[in-house]
N, C-alpha and C positions, 0 to 999 in steps of 0.2 A: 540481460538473460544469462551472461556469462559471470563469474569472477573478475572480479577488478581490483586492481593494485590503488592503495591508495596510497600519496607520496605526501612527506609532512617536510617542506625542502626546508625548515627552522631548525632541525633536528639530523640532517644531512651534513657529513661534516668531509664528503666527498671522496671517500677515502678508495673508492673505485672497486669494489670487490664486486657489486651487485652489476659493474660491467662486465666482467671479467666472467659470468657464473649463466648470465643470460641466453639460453638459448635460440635464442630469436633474435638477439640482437637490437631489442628494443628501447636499451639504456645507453647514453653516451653521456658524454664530457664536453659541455658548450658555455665556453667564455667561464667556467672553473665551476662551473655549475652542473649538478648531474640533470640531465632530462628523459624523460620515457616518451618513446613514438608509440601515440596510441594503436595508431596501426595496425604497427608489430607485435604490441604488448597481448599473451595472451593467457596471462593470469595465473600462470603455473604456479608462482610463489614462491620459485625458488632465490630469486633474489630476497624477499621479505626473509629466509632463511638466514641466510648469509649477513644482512644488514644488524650490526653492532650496536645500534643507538637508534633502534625503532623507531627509524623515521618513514618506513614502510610497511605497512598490512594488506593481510590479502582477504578482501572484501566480498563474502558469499563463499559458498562450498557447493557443488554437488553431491547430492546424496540420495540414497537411491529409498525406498519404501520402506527395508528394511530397518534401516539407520533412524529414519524418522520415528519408526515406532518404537525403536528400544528409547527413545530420547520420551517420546507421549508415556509409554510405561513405567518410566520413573515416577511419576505425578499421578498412578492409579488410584493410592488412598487418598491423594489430597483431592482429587473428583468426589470421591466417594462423602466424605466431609462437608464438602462447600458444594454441595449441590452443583457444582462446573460443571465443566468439561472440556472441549479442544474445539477451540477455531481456526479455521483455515484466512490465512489473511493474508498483505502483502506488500505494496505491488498490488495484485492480482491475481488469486490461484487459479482463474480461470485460462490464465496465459498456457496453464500446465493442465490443462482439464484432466487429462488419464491418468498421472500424477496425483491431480487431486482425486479422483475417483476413488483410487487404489486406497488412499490414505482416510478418504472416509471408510470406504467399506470393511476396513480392518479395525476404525474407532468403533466403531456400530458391532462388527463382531466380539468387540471383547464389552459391551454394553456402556460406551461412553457416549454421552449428549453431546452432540454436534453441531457448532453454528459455521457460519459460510458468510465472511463478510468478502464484497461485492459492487464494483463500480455497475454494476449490470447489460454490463456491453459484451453479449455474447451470444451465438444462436441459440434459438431454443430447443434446437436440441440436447447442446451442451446440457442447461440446465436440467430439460428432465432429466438426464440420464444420475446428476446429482442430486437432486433433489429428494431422492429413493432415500438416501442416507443422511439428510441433511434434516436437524431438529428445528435451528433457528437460522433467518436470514438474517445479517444484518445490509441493509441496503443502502447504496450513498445514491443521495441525488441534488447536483452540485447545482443545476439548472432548469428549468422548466421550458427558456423561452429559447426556440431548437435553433435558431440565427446567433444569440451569443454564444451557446454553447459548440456550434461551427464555426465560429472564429475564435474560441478558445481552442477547441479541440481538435479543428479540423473534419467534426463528425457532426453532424446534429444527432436528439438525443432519443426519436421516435423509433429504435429496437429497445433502448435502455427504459423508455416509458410502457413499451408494451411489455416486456418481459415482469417490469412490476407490479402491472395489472392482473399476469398470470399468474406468478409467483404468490401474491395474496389472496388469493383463492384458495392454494394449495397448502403453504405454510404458514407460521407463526413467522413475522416479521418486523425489521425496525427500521426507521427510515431514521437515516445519517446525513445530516448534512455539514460536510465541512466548508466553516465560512473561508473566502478566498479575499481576501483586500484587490477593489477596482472589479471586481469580476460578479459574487454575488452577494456583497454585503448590505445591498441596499434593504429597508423595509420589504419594498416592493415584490424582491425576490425570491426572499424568506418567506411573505405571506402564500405565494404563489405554490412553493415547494408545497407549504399546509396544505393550504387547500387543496393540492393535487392530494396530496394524502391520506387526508381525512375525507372529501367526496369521491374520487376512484377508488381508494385502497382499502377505506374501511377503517384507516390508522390514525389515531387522535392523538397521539404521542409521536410526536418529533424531537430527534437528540440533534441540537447544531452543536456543532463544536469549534471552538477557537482556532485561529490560522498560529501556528508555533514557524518557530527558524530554528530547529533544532538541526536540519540540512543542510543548513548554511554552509559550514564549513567543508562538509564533503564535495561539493564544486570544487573549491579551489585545491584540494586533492587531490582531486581527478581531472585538474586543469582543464575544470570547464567554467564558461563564464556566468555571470549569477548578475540579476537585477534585482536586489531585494525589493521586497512588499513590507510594509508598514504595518506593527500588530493591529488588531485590532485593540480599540478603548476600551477598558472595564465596563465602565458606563453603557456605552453603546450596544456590546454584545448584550449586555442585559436588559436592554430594549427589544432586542433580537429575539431574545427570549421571552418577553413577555410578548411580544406578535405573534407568537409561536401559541404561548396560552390562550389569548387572546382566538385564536383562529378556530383551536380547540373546542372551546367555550362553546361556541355560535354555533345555533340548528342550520 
C-alpha cells in the first residue's frame, strides 16, 4: 500500500552514499554488502536519488485525484477514437474505494467509458456506491470451490460469489479468470467457474488467462522469498479454453 524501494544488489557497487543520505537509517554495510531493513525503510526515495548506477527504484507514488486525471486527460482523443476509455485496476482499486470513487466520478464527468476490474472481495456497499459510474466490470473469479479458495486465501469466496450475482444484474460484465498452476488449473475448475457463470450470471463468455512470471524478479528486489509455479503448456491452456467453449455451447 506504500512505495517501495526496489534494490538490484548486481548493480550496487557499494559505494555507501545511499547510507549516508537515509533518513531513517534503514540502509547499512553488512559483510561489504549494502542491505535495507525493511522495517525502517520508508520509501522516501531519496536514496534511489543519490544511487549512481541505478541499482535502486522507487517502486509506486502517491498521487492524489488531481494528478491522476491530468495523466487520464492526455489520452482524451485517443478514447474518442478507439471507442476506450479508462480502467481502474491493480492490485485492487477497491483497496482505495474513495480514491477510486473520486477518479471515476471525474472520468464520467468529462464523458469517458469506465470499466472496474475487480477481485470482487468487498462490501456491497462499497460497490454500489461505484457502480453509479462504472460502464463495464471486468470480474476475476479465481475459484468456485469456497475450502480451496480458503486455504489459498485465507477467505472463502461467498461475498465475492454474492457480489457477482448482484453485480450482473446491474452492469455489463466479464468474468476473468486467471489460471494459477496447482491452484485452479484443473478442467474441473475451469468448468465450474463456466458454469457458475453462464447459469447465475447470465455470462457465456469467459476470458481465462495465462499464469505469466513477469513478478518474478521483483521478490528478490524487495528480498522477499518466491516459490516459483510452473507456466502453464500451450497445449493445455488450450484445452482450457476449449472447456470454457464447450460449457458455453450446452443449454
Amino acid at each position: 500500500m506504500e512505495p517501495e524501494i526496489l534494490f538490484d544488489a548486481r548493480n550496487c557497487t557499494s559505494c555507501g552514499e545511499c547510507i549516508k543520505i537515509c533518513p531513517q537509517g534503514a540502509t547499512s554495510r553488512l559483510q561489504d554488502r549494502v542491505r535495507i531493513d525493511r522495517n525502517l525503510c520508508r520509501g522516501c526515495g531519496r536514496c534511489v536519488e543519490v544511487c549512481l548506477n541505478e541499482a535502486r527504484r522507487l517502486s509506486g507514488r502517491s498521487m492524489t485525484v488531481d494528478e491522476v486525471m491530468r495523466d487520464v486527460m492526455k489520452d482524451a482523443k485517443f478514447y474518442e477514437h478507439s471507442g476506450g476509455g479508462v480502467t481502474l485496476s491493480g492490485g485492487d482499486p477497491l483497496a482505495q474505494p474513495h480514491f477510486a470513487l473520486s477518479i471515476l466520478q471525474r472520468c464520467k464527468r468529462a464523458g469517458f467509458h469506465t470499466a472496474l476490474d475487480t477481485c470482487g472481495y468487498a462490501p456491497w456497499q462499497t460497490f454500489e456506491g461505484l457502480l453509479k459510474y462504472v460502464d463495464l466490470v471486468l470480474f476475476d473469479i479465481k475459484q468456485i470451490d469456497p475450502q480451496k479458495h480458503r486455504t489459498a486465501t485465507g477467505k472463502d469466496n461467498e461475498l465475492i460469489l454474492q457480489n457477482a450475482r448482484k453485480i450482473a444484474k446491474l452492469r455489463p460484465m466479464r468474468v476473468r479468470v486467471p489460471i494459477i498452476p496447482g491452484f485452479n488449473d484443473s478442467v474441473d475448475a475451469v468448468k465450474a467457474i463456466a458454469r457458475f457463470a453462464k447459469e447465475e450470471l447470465g455470462i457465456a463468455d469467459v476470458d481465462i488467462l495465462s499464469y505469466n512470471k513477469l513478478g518474478e524478479g521483483k521478490y528478490e528486489f524487495l528480498d522477499k522469498s518466491y516459490s516459483p509455479l510452473q507456466s502453464i503448456d500451450e497445449h493445455y491452456f488450450e484445452a482450457l479454453q476449449a472447456c470454457v467453449r464447450e460449457e458455453a455451447s450446452q443449454r
